[in-house]
C-alpha positions as CSV (number, residue, x, y, z in Angstrom):
1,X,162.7,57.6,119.9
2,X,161.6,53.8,120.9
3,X,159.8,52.1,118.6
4,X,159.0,54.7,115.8
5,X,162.4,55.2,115.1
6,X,163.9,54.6,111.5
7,X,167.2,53.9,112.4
8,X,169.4,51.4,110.4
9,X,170.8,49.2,112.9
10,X,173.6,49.2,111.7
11,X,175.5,50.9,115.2
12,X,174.8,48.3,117.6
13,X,175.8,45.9,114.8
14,X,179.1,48.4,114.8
15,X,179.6,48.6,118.6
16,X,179.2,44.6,118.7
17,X,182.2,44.0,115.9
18,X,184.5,46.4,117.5
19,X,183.6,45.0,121.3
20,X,184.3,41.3,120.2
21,X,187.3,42.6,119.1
22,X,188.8,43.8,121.8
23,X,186.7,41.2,124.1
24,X,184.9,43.9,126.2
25,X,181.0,43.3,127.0
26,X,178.0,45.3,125.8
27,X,174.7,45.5,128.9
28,X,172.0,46.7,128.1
29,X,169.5,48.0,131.6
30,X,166.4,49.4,132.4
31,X,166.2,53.2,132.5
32,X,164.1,53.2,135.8
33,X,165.9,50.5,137.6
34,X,169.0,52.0,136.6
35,X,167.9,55.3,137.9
36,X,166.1,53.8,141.0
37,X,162.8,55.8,139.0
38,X,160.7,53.2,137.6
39,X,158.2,55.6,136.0
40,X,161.3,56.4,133.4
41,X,161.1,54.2,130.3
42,X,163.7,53.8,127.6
43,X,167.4,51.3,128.3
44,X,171.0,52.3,129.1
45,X,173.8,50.8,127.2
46,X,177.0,49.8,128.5
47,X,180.6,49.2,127.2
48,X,183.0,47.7,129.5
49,X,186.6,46.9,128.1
50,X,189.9,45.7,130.0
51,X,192.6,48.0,131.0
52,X,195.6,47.3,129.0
């Protein structure tokens, strides 16, 4: 979608709250360097949260 999209926001704003919470950590990476293909554009998001 990039930049034309219409979204509201409001789900990173959603996935932030609920990672604080818990005290996990939200990345965010480059599509191409994540997938060693540079040519790829767009970003990968990551939530990482303890084991209990």
């Amino acid at each position: 979608m990039g930049a034309k999209s219409h979204g509201s926001g409001i789900g990173l704003y959603l996935v932030n709250t609920l990672v604080n919470i818990y005290e996990g950590e939200v990345t965010v990476e480059d599509r191409g360097v994540w997938l060693d293909e540079p040519e790829l554009e767009g970003s990968v998001f990551s939530v990482t949260f303890q084991r209990a």
